[in-house]
C-alpha positions, 0 to 999 in steps of 0.5 A, a space after each residue: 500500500 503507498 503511503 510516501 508516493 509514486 515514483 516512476 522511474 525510466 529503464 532500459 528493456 533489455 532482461 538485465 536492465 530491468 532486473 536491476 531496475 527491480 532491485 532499486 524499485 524494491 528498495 525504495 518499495 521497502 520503504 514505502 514507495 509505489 515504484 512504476 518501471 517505465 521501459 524507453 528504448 535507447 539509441 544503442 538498443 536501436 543498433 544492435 550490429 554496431 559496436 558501441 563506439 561507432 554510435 558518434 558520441 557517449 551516453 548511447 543507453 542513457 541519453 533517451 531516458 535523461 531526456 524523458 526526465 527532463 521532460 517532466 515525464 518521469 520523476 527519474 531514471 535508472 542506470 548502470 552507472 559504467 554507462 553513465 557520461 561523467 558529465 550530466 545535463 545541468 538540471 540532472 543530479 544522481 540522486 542515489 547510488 545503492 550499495 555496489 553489486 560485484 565491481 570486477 570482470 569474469 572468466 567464463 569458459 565451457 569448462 571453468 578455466 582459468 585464464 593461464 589454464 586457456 590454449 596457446 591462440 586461445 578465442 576470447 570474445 569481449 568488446 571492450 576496450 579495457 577488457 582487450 588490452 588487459 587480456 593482452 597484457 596478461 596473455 599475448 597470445 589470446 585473439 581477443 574477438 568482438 562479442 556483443 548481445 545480452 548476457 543471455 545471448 552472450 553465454 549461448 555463443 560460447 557454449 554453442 559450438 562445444 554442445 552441438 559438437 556433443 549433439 552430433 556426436 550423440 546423434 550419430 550414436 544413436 544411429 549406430 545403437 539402433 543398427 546394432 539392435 538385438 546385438 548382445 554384444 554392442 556397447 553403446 557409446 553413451 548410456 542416454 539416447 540424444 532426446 534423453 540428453 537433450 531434455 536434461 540441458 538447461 534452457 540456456 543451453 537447450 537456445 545455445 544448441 541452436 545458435 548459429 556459431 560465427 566465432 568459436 569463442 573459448 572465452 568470454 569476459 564479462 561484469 561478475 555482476 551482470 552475470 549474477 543479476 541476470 541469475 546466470 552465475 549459477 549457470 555457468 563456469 567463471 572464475 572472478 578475475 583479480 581487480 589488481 590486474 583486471 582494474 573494473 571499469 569505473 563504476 562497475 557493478 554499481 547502479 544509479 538512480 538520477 532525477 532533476 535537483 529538487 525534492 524528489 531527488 533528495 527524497 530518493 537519496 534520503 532513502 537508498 543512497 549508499 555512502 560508501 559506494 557514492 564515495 568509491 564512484 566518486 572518486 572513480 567517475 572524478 579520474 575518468 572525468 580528469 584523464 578525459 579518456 572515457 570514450 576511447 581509451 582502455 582505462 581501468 579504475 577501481 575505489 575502495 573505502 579502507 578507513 579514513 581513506 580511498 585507496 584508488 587504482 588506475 590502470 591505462 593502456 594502449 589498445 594491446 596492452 603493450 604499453 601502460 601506466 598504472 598507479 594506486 594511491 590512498 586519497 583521504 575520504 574527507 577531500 576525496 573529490 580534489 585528491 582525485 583530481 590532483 591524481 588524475 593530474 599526477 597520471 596524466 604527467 607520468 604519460 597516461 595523457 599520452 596513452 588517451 591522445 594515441 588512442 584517440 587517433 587509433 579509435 577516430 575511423 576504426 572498426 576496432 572494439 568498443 570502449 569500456 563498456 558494452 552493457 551486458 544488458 544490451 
């Protein structure tokens, strides 16, 4: 029963997007609040063949949700914050950032692999930037391939061409048990037919079977996060990939909520805003702004509140992962907007502005992968 309010709130319509509008909506429904979940379609979830950094400017899944705020027609909209630009129109405040999901990458392979575990000129499917130049970094001899699509659609290209390699296999077995019929002395080579496998995979790989396959990924990296919201992760075999050398994308993991400045907005705050998680965003989305290299360039952030202090880590890199600066630094919580700021400075000067210059001449015209981060809900 309302007791406080309707709010409507804008959303995505892609499954993850609307899984995590849910989890604000019940929050702020815990708290008294009616909460209508608007869907509006995006400029990015209109271009399904493109990779992200070919749609001409940033904020491709949030633009249109911003505006129907602006509008009057929504009293807010809700964003994975990684997709947010760091500047927003003048009238907009981020109203609340509820406390952070899982901000780092995963591994997710038909097997559980580890990365060091994968074969020499192994296929790993991301389009990310970021992703692509830490995987060089680590490995150099992966081939790194595009992957674009819902996490759903995502997972079913990795699994498609090892299951339906099974499928085959089982099928022709069942042709040769039933040849052998009434032979005492044929043992089958599986013990279930083919209808009997088959009925026993999950949906996920029962619309993995009948994927087409372009690329035989032998891995894919997604958001751990995006994964477990999508109520994926139990489905499948991950490993967490280390947030030292894996630095998140800035804001990964952490949702936000934003509004125009006024009552609403402040209402909101009041009632999800998760402090700790605002200063550890705060921090990162203050370098990303700093270093200006957002849209363009592999750049790795990642806040953590330890005390009296955030400790931050910022990795940047060329597109290969050959070249990069990396730094971690312990900023006081009490002025940790400018000790971001005179971080980023200090980044810059030690050549990370250089790495963001190089890789802005590299992405202007290039087919190449996207910038950090394709949404896993798209």
């Amino acid at each position: 029963m309302r007791t406080r309010g309707t709010l409507r709130l804008a959303t995505r319509g892609s499954a993850l997007a609307r899984r995590q509008a849910a989890i604000v909506q019940e929050a702020l429904e815990d708290r008294r609040y009616e909460v209508e979940l608007v869907t509006v379609e995006t400029t990015g979830d209109q271009i399904r063949d493109e990779l992200i950094h070919r749609l001409g400017k940033t904020g491709a899944f949030v633009r249109e949700l911003d505006e129907r705020v602006l509008e009057g027609d929504l009293d807010g909209a809700i964003h994975s914050m990684k997709d947010m630009p760091t500047e927003q129109p003048d009238d907009l405040v981020t109203a609340a950032i509820p406390e952070r999901g899982r901000p780092g990458d995963a591994l997710v392979t038909p097997d559980g692999a580890a990365l060091e575990d994968l074969p020499n000129g192994a296929t790993v499917g991301t389009s990310s930037l970021r992703r692509r130049a830490q995987l060089l970094s680590e490995r150099p001899d992966l081939e790194v391939e595009p992957l674009r699509g819902n996490v759903d659609t995502r997972l079913e290209k990795l699994l498609a061409p090892a299951l339906q390699d099974e499928h085959q296999e089982r099928s022709e077995a069942d042709k040769e048990r039933k040849g052998n019929t009434g032979n005492e002395d044929f043992e089958p080579e599986y013990d279930r037919t083919v209808d009997e496998w088959f009925d026993d995979l999950s949906e996920l790989e029962k619309q993995a079977l009948g994927r087409e396959v372009e690329t035989a990924y032998d891995a894919i990296v997604l958001a751990e996060a995006g994964l477990e919201r999508s109520g994926f992760a139990h489905a499948v075999d991950y490993q967490p990939l280390p947030t030292d050398t894996f630095v998140p994308a800035p804001g990964q993991g952490a949702l936000a909520v934003v509004a125009t400045d006024g009552e609403t907005a402040r209402e909101i705050q009041s009632t999800i805003d998760h402090p700790r998680t605002r200063v550890e965003t705060t921090v990162e989305r203050t370098l990303l702004a700093e270093l200006g290299g957002g849209c363009i360039a592999p750049i790795g952030i990642y806040a953590v509140v330890q005390g009296e202090y955030v400790h931050a880590s910022v990795h940047v890199s060329d597109r290969d992962g050959e070249e990069s600066v990396t730094a971690s630094r312990d900023l006081p919580v009490e002025t940790h907007a400018e000790a971001a700021r005179e971080f980023a400075a200090d980044l810059a000067d030690r050549g990370a502005a250089d790495l963001i210059d190089a890789a802005r001449e590299d992405t202007e015209g290039d087919d190449g992968p996207a910038p950090d981060d394709q949404p896993e809900g798209k």
